[in-house]
N, C-alpha and C positions, 0 to 999 in steps of 0.2 A: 504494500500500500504506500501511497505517498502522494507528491503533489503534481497539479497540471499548470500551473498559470506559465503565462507570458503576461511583459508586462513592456510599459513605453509609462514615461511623463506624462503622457498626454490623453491615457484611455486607460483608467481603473475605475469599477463603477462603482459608486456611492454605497450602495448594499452591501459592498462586498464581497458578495456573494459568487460561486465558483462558475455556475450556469452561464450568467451574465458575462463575467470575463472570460469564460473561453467563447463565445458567441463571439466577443468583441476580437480573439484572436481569430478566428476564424475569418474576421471581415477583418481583418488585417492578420436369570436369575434366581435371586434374593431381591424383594421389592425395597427397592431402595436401598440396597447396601449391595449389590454388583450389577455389573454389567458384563454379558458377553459380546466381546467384538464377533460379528459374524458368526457362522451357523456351522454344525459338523454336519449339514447334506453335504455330500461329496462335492456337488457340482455346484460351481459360482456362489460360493458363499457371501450374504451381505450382512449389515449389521443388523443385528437383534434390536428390537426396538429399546430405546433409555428406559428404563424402573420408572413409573409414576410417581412424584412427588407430591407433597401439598405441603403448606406454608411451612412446617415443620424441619429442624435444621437436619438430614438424614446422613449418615454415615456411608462413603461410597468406595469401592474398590471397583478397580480395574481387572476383567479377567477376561484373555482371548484366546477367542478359539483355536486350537491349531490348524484345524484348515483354513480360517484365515488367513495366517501365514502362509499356508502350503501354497494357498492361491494366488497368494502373492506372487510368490518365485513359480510359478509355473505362467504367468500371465508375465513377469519380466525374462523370463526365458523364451515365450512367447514373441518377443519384442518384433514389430517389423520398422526399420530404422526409414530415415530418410536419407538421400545422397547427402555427402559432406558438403558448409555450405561453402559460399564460392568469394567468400571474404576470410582474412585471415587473422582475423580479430570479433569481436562480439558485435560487432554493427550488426548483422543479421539474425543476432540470438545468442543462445547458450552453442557454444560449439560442441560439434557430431563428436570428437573423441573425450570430450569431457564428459557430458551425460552419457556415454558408452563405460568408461570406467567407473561412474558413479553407480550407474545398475547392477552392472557385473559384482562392485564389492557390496550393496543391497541384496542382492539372488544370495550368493557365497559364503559372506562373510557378515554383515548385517546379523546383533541379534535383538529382537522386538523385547524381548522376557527381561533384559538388561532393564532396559526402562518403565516396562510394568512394574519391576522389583521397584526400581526408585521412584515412583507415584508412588506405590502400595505403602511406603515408608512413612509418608506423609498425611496428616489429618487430613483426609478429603469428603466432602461431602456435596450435596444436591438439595435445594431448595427450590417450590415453587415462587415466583415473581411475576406479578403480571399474566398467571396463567403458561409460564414458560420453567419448566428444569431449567435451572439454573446450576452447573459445577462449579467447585472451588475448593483451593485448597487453605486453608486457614490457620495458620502456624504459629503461636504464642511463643513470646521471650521467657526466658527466663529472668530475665529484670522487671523488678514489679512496675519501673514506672515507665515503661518502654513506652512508645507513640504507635496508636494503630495508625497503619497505612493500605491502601486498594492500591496496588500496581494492573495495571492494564493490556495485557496486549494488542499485535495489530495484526494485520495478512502482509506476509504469509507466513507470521507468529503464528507462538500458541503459547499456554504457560512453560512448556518447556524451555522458553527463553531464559527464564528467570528460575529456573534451577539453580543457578552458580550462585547466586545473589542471596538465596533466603539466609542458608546460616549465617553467613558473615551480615546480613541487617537482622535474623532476632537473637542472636547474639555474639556480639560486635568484642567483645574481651578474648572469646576466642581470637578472632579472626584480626586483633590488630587497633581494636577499637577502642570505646569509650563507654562506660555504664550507661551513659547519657545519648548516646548513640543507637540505641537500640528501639526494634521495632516489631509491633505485634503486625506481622505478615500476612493481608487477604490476599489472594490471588486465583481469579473468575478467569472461568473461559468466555469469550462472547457469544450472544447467541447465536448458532448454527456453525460452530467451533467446538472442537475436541469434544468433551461429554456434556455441554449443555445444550438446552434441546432446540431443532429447527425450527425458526418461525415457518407457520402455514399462513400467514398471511404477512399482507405489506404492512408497513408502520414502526416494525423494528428497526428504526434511524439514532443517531445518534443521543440528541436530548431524551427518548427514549431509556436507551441503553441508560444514561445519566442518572434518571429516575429509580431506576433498577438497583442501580448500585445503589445510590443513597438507602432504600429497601432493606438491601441485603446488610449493610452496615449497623443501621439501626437493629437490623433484626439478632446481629453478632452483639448488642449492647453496647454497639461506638457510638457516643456521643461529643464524643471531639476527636477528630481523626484527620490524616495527611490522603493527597494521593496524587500518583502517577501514572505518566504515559507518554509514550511514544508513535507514532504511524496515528491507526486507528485508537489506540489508547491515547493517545494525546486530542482527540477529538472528543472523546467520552470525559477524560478529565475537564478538557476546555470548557463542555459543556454541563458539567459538574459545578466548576466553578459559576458560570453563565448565568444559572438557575439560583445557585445560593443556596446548595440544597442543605439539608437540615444538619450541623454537627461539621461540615468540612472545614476546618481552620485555615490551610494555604495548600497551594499545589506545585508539583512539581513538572516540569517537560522537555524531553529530550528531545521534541519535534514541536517547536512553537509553533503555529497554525498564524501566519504573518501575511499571509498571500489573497485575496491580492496586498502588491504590499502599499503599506500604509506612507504611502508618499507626500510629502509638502514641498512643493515648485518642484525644481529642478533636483533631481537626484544628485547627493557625492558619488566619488569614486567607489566609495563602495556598496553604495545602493546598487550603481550599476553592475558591478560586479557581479552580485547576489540576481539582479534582473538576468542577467546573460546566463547563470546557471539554472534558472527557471525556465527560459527560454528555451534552451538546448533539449531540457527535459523534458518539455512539452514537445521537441519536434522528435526528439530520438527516443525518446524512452519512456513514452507514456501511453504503446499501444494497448499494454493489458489493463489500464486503469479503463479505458474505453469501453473495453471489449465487456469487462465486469459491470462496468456500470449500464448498460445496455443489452447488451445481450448474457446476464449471468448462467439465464439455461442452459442455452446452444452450448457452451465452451464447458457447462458441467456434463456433457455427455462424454465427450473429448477424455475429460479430466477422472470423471466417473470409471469408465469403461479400462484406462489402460496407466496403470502404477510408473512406467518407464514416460507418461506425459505430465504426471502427476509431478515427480520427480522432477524434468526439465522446467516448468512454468513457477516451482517453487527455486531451483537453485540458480536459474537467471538473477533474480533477482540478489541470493545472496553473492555471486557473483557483482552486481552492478551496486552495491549497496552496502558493501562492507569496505573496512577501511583495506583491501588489499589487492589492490591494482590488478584485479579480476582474478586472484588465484585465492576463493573465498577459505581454501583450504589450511590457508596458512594461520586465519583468525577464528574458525569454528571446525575441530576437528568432524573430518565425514561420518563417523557414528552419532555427533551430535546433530548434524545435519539430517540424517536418515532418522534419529528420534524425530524430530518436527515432519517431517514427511508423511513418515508412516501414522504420523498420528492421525493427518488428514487422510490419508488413503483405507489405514483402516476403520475409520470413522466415516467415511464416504459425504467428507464436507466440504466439496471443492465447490462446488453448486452453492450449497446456501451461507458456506463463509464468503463468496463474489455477491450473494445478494446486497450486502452491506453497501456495497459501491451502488450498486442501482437506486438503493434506500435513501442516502446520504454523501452521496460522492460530490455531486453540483450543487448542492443546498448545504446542508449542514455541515461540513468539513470546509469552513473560512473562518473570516479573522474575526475575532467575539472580542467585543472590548471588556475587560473583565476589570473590579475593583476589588475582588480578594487577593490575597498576598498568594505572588507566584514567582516564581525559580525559576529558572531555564539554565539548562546546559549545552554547550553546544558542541559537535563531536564532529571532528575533520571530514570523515569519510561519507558523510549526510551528504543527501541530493541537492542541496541546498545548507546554506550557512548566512541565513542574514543578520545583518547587525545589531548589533544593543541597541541602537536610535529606535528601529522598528517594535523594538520591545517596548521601549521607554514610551512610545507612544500610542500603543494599545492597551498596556496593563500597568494601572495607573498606581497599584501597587507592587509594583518589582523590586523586588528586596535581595536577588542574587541571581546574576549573570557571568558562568564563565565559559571561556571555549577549551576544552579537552585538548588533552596532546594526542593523544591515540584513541580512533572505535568510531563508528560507523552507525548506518540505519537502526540497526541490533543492537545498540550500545551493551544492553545489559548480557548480548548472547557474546560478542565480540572479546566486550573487556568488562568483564563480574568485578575488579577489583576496581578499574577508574570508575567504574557507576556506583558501585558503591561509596565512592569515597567523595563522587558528586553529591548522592544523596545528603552523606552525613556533613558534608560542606554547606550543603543549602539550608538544611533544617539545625544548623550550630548557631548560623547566620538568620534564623528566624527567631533564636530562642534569646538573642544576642538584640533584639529588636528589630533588624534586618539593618 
């Protein structure tokens, strides 16, 4: 997930709004305590329907079937490939011999049960919302006066992102910290995302999403709580904030939502700067934000039917998004990359985690001028890195802005320890008065 604008001095429209500005580019079981992945019929196993929920906070465990997997690797052994392309860099995509060695060590070497065990280790649980399961993992400090926080993720996240991250933020002594450092860790999947459940209808958009969380917060007994986000979690935050919802004290975000951007006359150097990486992204590299937002069906049969496309349309992007000059391998080892894969594949959510772009992709994912105290951090290898002026002029409480040395779209899958340390830099600096 990420951003579309183009922008000039002279045509950013007053709403804000993403619709508008690209228009204007354009003219210029166990019930409630497991779940089986997929089914032991031998043949095309899919997933078993989620455990019904109601408001009640339910204890969840992950359990999959073995012919899921089996179907896996017989469906990427399956593979029928396309010729190699005819550029010799990623202009036309993820390239043929990269997604070729990424399936082969998927089929091979890939193991699924590795990361069952590490969910299963964790408090996790499913709650109704709005008429929706809701998954989460909810992970207490052991410092009694830790600070709850909602961390968010985006597409083509999942909570696996933010693995590396829990110990070391609920408890921070281990890991380098501070008593005062410490955080009682929620962590949701979104709707039609890993184990919470698919909307069947339209309406799950972001201030939505928003609403939900606040819910689920409340319903955990938070009454004063932090939260974060990045991609599509930095939309849910943003519009967490937005709303003012009940108990959120400040927020955090590793992808400000600045676009269009917040321009007065004539841009500096480095407005333009930041315009020109917007720009480029909008011509190169934002045909899948399109595609989801428009057509999320058509591209979920594609994505549905074959794990080896699954695969390509998820690691382009870590590829084009991480801070490592397209060898994403160097900053998210390939097992943890096929953990976030296979979560999608075998949770079969390529369809309705692409709905979200349809829902909220030209409307609610722009710039919200917010007055609760917000963070930002800013991380090299982002699509985009606009400046603090843009900040200072949307979020009229901004209380800490820095730019990262190292990490990318992913920050927290990239670099666990500079996000973390973002984190506890931002909220030292809240506690500090900002």
């Amino acid at each position: 997930m990420s951003m579309t604008p183009r922008a000039s001095a002279n045509a950013v429209p007053a709403d804000g709004s993403r619709r508008d500005f690209l228009v204007g580019i354009a003219r210029g079981a166990l019930a409630g305590a497991a779940v089986a992945i997929g089914s032991d019929v031998a043949a095309q196993p899919s997933p078993a329907p989620l455990p019904r929920v109601t408001e009640a906070v339910t204890p969840f465990r992950v359990v999959t079937s073995s012919a899921a997997i089996s179907d896996a690797r017989r469906r990427l052994q399956a593979t029928r490939w396309p010729e190699r392309q005819t550029a010799d860099d990623w202009r036309q995509g993820a390239p043929l011999a990269a997604i070729q060695a990424l399936v082969a060590y998927w089929r091979a070497a890939y193991d699924w049960r590795r990361l069952e065990r590490r969910l299963n280790a964790y408090p996790q649980f499913r709650t109704e919302i709005d008429g929706l399961g809701i998954h989460f993992l909810h992970v207490r400090s052991p410092h009694e006066h830790a600070r709850p926080i909602i961390l968010t993720h985006g597409w083509p996240g999942s909570i696996v992102e933010f693995l590396n991250v829990i110990g070391p933020l609920t408890d921070p002594t281990k890991h380098g910290g501070q008593p005062e450092d410490a955080f009682h860790v929620v962590l949701p999947s979104l709707p039609g995302f890993g184990f919470s459940d698919k909307p069947t209808e339209t309406g799950w958009g972001l201030p939505r999403i928003a609403r939900a969380w606040s819910v689920l917060m409340r319903r955990l007994g938070y009454t004063d709580y932090l939260a974060q986000g990045g991609d599509w979690g930095a939309g849910v935050t943003t519009w967490m904030a937005r709303q003012h919802v009940e108990g959120l004290a400040a927020i955090h975000l590793n992808l400000p939502i600045l676009f269009p951007p917040p321009l007065e006359g004539e841009p500096n150097q480095a407005e333009k700067a930041t315009i020109a990486q917007l720009v480029a992204f909008n011509d190169q590299k934002s045909g899948y934000a399109k595609i989801q937002a428009t057509r999320p069906q058509t591209i979920g049969y594609a994505l549905a039917d074959s794990p080896a496309g699954q695969a390509a349309w998820i690691y382009e992007k870590l590829g084009e998004w991480t801070d490592s000059n397209y060898e994403p391998e160097r900053e998210i080892s390939r097992d943890e990359m096929l953990d976030n894969i296979s979560l999608y594949w075998l949770t079969n959510t390529a369809a309705s985690s692409a709905r979200l772009y349809y829902e909220s992709f030209a409307t609610d994912f722009s710039t919200q001028r917010l007055d609760l105290p917000v963070a930002v951090s800013i991380f090299p290898g982002e699509v985009f890195q606009p400046p603090r002026l843009w900040g200072e002029r949307v979020y009229s409480r901004l209380f800490y802005w820095n730019e990262a040395a190292h990490g990318g779209h992913f920050a927290a899958f990239e670099q666990p320890a500079v996000f973390v340390e973002e984190l506890r830099a931002a909220f030292r600096a809240l506690r500090r008065g900002g």
